[in-house]
CHARMM-style PDB file with segment names, atoms N, HN, CA, C and O in Angstrom:
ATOM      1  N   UNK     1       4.649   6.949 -13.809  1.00  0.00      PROA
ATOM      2  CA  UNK     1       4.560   5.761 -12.995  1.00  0.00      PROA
ATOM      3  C   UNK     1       4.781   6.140 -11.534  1.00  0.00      PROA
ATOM      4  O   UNK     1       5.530   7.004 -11.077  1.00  0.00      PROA
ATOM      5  N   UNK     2       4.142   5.485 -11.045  1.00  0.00      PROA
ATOM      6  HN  UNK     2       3.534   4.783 -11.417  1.00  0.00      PROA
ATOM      7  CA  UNK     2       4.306   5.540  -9.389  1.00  0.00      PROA
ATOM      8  C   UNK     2       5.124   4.658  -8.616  1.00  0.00      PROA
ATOM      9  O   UNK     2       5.329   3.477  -8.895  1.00  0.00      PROA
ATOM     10  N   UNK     3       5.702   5.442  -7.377  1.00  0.00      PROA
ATOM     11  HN  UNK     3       5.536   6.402  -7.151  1.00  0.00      PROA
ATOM     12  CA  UNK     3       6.967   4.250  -6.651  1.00  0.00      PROA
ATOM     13  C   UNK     3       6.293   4.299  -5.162  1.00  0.00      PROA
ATOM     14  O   UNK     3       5.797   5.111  -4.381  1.00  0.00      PROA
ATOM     15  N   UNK     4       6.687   2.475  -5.304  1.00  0.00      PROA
ATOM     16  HN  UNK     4       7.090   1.815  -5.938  1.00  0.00      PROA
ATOM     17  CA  UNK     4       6.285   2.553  -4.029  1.00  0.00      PROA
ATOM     18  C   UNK     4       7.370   2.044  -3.196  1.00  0.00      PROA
ATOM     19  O   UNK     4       7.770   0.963  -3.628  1.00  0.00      PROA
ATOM     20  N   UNK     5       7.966   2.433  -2.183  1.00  0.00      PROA
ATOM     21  HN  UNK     5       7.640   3.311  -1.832  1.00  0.00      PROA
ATOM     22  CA  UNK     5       8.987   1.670  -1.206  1.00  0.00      PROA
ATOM     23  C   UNK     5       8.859   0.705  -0.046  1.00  0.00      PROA
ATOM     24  O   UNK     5       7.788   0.843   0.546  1.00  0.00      PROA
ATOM     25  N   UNK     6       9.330   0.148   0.244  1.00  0.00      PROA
ATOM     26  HN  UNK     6      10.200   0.036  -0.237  1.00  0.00      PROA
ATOM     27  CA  UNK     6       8.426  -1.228   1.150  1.00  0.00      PROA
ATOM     28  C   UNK     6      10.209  -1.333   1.796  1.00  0.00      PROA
ATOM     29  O   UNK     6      11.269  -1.805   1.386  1.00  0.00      PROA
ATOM     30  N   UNK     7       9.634  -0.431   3.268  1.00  0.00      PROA
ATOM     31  HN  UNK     7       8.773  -0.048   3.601  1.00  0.00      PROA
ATOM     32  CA  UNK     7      10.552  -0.782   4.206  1.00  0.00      PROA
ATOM     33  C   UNK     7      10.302  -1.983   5.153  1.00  0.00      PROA
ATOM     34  O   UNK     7       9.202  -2.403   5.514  1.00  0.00      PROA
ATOM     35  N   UNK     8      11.567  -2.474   5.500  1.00  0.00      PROA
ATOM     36  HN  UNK     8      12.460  -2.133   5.207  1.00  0.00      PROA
ATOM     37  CA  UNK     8      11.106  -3.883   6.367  1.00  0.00      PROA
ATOM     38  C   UNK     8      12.193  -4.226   7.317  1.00  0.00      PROA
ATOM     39  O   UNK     8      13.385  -4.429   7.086  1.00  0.00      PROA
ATOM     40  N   UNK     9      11.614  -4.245   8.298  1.00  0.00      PROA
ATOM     41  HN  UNK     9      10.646  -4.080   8.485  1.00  0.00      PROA
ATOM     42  CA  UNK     9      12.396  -4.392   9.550  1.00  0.00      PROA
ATOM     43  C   UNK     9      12.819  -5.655   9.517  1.00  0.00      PROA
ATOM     44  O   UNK     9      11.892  -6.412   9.806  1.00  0.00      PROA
ATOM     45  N   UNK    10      13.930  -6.275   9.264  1.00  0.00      PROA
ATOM     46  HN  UNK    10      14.683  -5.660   9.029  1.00  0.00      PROA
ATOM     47  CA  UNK    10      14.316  -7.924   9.009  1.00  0.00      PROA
ATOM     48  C   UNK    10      13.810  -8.799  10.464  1.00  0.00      PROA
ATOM     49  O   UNK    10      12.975  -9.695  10.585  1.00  0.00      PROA
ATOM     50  N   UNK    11      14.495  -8.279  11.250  1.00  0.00      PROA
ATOM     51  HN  UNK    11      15.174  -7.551  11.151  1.00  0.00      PROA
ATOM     52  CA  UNK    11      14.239  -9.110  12.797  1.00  0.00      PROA
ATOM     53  C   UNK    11      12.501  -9.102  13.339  1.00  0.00      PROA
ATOM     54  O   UNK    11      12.011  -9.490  14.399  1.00  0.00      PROA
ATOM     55  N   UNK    12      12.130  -8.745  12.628  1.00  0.00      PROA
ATOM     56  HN  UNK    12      12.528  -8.430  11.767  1.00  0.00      PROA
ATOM     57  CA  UNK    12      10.864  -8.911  13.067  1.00  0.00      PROA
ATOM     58  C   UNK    12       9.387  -9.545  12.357  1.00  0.00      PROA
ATOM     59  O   UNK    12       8.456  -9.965  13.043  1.00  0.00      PROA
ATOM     60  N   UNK    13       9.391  -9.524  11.260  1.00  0.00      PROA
ATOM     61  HN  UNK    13      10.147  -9.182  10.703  1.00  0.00      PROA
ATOM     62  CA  UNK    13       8.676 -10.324  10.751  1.00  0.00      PROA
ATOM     63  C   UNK    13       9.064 -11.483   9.987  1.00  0.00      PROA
ATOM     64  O   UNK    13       9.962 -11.373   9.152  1.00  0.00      PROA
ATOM     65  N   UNK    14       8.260 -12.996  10.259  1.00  0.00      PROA
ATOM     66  HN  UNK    14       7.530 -13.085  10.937  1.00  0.00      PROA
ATOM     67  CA  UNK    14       8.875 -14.248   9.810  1.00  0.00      PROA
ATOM     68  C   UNK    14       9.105 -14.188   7.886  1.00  0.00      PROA
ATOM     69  O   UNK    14       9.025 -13.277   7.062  1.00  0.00      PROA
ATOM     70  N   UNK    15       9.363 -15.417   7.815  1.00  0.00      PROA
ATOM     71  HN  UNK    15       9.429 -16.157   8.484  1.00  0.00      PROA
ATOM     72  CA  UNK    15       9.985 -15.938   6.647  1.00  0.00      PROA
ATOM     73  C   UNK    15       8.472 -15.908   5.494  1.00  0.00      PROA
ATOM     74  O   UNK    15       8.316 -15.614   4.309  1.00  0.00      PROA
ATOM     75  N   UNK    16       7.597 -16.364   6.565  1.00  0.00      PROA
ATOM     76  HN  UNK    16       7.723 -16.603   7.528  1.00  0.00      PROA
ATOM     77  CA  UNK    16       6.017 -16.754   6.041  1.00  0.00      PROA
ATOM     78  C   UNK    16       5.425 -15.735   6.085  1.00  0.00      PROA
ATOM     79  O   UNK    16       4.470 -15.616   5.317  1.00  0.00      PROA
ATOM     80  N   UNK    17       5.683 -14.896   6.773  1.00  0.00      PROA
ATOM     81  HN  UNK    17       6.458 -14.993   7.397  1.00  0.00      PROA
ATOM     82  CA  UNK    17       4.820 -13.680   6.782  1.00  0.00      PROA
ATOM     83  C   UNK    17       5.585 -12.620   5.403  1.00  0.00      PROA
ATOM     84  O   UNK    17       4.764 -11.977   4.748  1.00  0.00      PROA
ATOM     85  N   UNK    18       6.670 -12.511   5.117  1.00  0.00      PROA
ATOM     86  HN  UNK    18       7.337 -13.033   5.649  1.00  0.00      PROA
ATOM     87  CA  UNK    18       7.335 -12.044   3.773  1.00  0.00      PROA
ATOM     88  C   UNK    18       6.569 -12.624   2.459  1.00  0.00      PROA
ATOM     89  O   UNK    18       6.177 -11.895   1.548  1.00  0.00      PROA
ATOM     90  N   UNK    19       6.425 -13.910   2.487  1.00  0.00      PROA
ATOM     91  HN  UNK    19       6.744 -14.503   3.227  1.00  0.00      PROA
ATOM     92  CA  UNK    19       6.642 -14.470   1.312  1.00  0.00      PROA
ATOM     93  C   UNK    19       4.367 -13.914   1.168  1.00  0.00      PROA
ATOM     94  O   UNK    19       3.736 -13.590   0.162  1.00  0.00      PROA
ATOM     95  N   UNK    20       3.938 -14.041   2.460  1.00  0.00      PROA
ATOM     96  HN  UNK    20       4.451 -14.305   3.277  1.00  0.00      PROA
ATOM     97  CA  UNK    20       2.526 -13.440   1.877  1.00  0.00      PROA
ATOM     98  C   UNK    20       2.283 -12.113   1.355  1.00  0.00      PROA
ATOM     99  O   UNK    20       1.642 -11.757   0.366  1.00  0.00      PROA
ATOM    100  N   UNK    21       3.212 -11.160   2.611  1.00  0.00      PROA
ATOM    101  HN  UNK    21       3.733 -11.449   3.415  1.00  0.00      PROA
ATOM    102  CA  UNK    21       3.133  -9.783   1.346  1.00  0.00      PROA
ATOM    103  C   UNK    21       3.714  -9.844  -0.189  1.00  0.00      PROA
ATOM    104  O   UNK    21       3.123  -9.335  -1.141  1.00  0.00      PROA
ATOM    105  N   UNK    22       4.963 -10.544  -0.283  1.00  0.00      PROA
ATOM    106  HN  UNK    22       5.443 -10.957   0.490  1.00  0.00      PROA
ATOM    107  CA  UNK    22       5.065 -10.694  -1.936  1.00  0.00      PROA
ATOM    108  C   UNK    22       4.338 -11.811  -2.606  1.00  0.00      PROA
ATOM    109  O   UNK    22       4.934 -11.938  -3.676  1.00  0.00      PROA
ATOM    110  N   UNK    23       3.180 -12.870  -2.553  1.00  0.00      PROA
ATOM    111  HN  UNK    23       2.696 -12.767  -1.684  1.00  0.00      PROA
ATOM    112  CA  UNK    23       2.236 -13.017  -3.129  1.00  0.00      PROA
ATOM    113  C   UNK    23       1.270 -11.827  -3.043  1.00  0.00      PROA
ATOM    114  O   UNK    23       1.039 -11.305  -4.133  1.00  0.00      PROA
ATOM    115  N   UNK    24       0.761 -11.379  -2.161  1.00  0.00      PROA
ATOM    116  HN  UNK    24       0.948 -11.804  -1.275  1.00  0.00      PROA
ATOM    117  CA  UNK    24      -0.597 -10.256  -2.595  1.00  0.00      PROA
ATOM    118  C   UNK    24      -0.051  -9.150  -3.254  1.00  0.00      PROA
ATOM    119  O   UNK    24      -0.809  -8.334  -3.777  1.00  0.00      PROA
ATOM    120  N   UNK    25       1.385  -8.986  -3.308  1.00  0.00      PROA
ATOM    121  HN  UNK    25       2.002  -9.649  -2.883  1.00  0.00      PROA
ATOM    122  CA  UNK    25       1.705  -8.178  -4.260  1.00  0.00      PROA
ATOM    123  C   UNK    25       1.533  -8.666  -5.801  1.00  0.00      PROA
ATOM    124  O   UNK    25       0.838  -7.940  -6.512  1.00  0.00      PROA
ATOM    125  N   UNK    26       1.977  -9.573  -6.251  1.00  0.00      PROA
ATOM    126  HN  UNK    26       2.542 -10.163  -5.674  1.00  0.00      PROA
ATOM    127  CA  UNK    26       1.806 -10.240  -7.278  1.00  0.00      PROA
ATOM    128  C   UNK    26       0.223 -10.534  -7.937  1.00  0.00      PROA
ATOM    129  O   UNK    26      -0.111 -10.641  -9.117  1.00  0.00      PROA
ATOM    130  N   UNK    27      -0.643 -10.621  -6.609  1.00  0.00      PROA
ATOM    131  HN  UNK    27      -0.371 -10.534  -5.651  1.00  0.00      PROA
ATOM    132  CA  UNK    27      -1.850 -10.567  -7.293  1.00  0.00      PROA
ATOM    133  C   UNK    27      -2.426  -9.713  -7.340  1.00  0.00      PROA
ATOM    134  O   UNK    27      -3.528  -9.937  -7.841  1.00  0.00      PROA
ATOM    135  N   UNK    28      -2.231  -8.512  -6.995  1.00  0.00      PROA
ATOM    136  HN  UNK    28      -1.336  -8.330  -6.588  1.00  0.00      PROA
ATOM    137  CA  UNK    28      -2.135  -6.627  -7.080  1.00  0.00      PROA
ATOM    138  C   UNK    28      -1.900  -6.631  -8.627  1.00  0.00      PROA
ATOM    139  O   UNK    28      -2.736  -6.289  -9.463  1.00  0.00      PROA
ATOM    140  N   UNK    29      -0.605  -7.081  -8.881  1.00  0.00      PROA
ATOM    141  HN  UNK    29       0.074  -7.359  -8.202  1.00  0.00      PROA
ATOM    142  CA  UNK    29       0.352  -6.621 -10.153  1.00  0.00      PROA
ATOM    143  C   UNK    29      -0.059  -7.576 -11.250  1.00  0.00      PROA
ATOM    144  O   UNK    29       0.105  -7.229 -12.420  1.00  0.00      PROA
ATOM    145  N   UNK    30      -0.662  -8.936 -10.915  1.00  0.00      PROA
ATOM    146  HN  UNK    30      -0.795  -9.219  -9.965  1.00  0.00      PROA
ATOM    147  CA  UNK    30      -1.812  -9.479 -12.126  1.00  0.00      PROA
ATOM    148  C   UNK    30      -3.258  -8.873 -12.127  1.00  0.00      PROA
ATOM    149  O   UNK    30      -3.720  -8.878 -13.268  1.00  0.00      PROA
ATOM    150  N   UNK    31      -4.001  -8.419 -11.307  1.00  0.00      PROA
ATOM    151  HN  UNK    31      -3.625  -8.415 -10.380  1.00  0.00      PROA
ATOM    152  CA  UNK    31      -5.481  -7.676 -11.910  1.00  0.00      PROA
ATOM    153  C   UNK    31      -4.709  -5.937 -11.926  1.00  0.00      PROA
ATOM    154  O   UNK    31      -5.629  -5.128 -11.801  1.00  0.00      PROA
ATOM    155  N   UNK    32      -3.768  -5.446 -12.005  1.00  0.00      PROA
ATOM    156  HN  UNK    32      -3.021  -6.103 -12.106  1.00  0.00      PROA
ATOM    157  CA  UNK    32      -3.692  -4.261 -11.738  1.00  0.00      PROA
ATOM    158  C   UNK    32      -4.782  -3.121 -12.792  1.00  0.00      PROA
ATOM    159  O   UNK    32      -5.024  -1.919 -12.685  1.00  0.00      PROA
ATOM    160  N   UNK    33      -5.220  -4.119 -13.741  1.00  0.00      PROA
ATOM    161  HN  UNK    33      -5.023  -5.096 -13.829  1.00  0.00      PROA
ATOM    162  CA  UNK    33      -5.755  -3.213 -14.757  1.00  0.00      PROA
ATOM    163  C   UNK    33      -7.851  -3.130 -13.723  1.00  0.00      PROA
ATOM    164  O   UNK    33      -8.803  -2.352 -13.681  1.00  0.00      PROA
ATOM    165  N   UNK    34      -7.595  -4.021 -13.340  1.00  0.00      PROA
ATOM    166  HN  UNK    34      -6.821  -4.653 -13.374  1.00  0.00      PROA
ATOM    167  CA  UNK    34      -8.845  -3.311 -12.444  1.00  0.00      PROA
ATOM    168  C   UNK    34      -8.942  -2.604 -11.160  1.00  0.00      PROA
ATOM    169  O   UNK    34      -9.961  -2.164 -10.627  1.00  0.00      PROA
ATOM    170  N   UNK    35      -7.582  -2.558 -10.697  1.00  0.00      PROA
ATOM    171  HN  UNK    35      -6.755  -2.916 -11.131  1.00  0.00      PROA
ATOM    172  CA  UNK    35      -7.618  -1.484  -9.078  1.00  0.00      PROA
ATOM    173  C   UNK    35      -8.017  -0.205  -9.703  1.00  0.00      PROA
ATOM    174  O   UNK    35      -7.682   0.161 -10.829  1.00  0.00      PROA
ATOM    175  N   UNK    36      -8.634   0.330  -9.014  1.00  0.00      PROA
ATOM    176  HN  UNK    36      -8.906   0.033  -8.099  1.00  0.00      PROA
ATOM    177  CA  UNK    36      -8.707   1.874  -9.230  1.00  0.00      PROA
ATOM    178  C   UNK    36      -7.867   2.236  -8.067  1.00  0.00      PROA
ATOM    179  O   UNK    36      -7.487   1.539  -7.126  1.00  0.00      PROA
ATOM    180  N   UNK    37      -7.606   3.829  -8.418  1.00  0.00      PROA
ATOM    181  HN  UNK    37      -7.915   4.395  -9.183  1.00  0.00      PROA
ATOM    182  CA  UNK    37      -7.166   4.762  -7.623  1.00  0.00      PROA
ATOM    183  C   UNK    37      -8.128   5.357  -6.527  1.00  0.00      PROA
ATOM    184  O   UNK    37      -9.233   4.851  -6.331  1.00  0.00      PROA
ATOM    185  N   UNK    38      -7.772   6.213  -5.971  1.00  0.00      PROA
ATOM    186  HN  UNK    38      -6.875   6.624  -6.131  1.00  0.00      PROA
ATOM    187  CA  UNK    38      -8.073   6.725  -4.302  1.00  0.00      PROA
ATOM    188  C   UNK    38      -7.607   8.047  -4.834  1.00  0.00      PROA
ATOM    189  O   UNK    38      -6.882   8.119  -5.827  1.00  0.00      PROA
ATOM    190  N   UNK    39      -8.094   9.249  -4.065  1.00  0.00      PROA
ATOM    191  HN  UNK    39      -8.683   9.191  -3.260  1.00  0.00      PROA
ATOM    192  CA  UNK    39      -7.451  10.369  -3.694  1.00  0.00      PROA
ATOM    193  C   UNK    39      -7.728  11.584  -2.621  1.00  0.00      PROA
ATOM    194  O   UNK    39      -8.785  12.215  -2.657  1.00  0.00      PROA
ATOM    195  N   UNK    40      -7.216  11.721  -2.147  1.00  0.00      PROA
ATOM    196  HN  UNK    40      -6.358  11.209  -2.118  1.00  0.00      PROA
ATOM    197  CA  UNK    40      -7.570  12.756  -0.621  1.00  0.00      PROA
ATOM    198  C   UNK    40      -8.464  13.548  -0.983  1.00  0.00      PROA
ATOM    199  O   UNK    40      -8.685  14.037  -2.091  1.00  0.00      PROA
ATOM    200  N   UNK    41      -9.132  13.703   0.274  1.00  0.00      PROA
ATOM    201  HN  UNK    41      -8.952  13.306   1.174  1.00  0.00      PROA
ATOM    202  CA  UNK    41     -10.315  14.348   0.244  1.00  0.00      PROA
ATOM    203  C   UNK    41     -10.597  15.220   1.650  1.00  0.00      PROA
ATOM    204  O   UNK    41     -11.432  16.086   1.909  1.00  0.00      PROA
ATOM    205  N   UNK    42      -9.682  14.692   2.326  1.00  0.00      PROA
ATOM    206  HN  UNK    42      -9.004  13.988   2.115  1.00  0.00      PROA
ATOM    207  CA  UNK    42      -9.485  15.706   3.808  1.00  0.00      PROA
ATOM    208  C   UNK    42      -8.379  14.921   4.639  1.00  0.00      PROA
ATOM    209  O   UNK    42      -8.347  13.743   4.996  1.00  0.00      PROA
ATOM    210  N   UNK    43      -7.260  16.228   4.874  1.00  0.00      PROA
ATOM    211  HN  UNK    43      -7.286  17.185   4.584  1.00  0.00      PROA
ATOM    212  CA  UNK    43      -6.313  15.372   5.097  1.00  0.00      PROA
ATOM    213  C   UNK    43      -5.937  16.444   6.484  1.00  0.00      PROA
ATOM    214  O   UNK    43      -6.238  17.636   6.536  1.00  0.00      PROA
ATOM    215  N   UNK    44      -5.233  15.687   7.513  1.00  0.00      PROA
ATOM    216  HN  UNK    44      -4.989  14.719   7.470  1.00  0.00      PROA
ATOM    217  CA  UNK    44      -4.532  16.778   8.760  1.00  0.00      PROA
ATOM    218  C   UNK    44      -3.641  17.506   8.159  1.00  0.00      PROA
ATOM    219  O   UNK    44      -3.266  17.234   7.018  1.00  0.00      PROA
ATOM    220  N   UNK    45      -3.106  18.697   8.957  1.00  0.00      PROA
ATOM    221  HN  UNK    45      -3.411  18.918   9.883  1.00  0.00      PROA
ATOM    222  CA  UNK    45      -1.806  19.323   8.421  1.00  0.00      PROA
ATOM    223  C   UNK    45      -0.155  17.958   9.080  1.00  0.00      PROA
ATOM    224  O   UNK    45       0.803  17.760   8.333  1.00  0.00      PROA
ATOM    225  N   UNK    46      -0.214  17.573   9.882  1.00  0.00      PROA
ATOM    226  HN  UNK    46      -0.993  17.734  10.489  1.00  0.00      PROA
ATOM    227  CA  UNK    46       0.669  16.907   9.964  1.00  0.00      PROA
ATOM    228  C   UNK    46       0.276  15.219  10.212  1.00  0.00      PROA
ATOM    229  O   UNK    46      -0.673  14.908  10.932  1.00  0.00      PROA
ATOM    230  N   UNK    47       1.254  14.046   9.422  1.00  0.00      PROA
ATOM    231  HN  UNK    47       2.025  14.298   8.837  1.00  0.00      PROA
ATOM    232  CA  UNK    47       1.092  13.086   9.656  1.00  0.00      PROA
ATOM    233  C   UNK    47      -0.331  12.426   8.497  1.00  0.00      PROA
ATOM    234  O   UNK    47      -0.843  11.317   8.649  1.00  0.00      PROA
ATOM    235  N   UNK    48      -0.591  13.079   7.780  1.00  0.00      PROA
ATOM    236  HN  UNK    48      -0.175  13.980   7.656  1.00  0.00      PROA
ATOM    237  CA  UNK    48      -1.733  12.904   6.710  1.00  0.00      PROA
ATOM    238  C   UNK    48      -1.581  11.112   6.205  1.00  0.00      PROA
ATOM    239  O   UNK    48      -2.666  10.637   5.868  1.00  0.00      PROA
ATOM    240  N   UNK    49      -1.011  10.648   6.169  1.00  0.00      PROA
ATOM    241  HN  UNK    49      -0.130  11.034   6.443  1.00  0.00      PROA
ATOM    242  CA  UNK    49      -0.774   9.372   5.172  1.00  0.00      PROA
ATOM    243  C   UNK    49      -1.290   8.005   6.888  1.00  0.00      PROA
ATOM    244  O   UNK    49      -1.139   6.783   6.924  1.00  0.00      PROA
ATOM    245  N   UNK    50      -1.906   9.008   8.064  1.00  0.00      PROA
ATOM    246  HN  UNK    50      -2.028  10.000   8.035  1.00  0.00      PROA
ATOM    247  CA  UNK    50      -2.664   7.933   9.329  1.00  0.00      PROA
ATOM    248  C   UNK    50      -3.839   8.181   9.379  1.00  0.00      PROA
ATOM    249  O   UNK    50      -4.518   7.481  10.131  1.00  0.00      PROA
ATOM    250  N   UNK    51      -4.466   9.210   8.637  1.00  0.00      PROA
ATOM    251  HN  UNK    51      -3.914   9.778   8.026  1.00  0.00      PROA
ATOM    252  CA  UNK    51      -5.690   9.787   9.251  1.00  0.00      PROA
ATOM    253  C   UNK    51      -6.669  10.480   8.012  1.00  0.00      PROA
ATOM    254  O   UNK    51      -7.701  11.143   7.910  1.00  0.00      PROA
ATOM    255  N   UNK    52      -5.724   9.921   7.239  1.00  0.00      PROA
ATOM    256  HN  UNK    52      -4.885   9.382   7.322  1.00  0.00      PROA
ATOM    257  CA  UNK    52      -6.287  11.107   5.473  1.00  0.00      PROA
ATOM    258  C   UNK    52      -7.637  10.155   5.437  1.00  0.00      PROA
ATOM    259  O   UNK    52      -7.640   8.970   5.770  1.00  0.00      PROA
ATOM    260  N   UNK    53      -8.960  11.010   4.899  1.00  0.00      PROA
ATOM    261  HN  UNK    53      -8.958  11.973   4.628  1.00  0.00      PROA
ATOM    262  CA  UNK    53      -9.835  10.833   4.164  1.00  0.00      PROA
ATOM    263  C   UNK    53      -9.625  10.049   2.493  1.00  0.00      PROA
ATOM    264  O   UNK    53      -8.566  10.369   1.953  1.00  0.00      PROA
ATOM    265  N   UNK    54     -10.409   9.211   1.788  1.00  0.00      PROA
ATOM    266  HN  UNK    54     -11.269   8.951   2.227  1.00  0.00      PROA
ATOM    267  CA  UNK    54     -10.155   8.936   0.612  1.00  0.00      PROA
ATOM    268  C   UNK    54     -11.175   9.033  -0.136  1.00  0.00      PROA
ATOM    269  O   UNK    54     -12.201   9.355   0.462  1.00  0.00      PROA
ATOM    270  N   UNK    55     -11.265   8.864  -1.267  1.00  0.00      PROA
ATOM    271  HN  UNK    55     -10.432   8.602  -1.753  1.00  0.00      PROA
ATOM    272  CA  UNK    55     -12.952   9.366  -2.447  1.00  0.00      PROA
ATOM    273  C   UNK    55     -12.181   8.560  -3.268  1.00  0.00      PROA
ATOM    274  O   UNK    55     -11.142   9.137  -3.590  1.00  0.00      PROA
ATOM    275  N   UNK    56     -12.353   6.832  -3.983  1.00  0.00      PROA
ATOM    276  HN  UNK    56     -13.197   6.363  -3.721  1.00  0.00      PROA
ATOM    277  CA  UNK    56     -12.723   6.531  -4.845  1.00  0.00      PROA
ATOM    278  C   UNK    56     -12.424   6.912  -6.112  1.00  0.00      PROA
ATOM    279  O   UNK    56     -13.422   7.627  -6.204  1.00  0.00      PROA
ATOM    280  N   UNK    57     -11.820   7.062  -7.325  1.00  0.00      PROA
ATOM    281  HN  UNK    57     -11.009   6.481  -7.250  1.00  0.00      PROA
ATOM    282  CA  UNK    57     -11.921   7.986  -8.336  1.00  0.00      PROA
ATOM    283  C   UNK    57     -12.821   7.435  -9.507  1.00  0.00      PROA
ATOM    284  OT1 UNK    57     -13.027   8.125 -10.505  1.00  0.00      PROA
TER     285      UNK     57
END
C-alpha cells in the first residue's frame, strides 16, 4: 500500500477550501478501482517530484 502525507499550513487556507480537498479525496477513494497509476519517465537529478515527466501505465 501506498502513503500519502498531506501537509497543511493551518493559517492559511480557509475552512471551505479544507473541506473541498477532503471531498475530492473521498471521491478519489470511491472510484479508486478506476484511477490508474503514472510512472516516471524522465526525471531531474534534483527536485524531481516539480518537473518529473509521467507515462500512464
Amino acid at each position: 500500500m501506498e502513503m500519502v502525507r498531506l501537509a497543511i499550513p493551518r493559517r492559511v487556507y480557509t475552512q471551505s477550501q479544507l473541506e473541498y480537498v477532503a471531498e475530492t479525496f473521498e471521491e478519489v477513494m470511491r472510484t479508486r478501482e478506476l484511477v490508474r497509476g503514472y510512472r516516471i519517465v524522465k526525471e531531474p537529478r534534483f527536485l524531481r517530484h516539480f518537473t518529473a515527466h509521467f507515462e500512464q501505465l
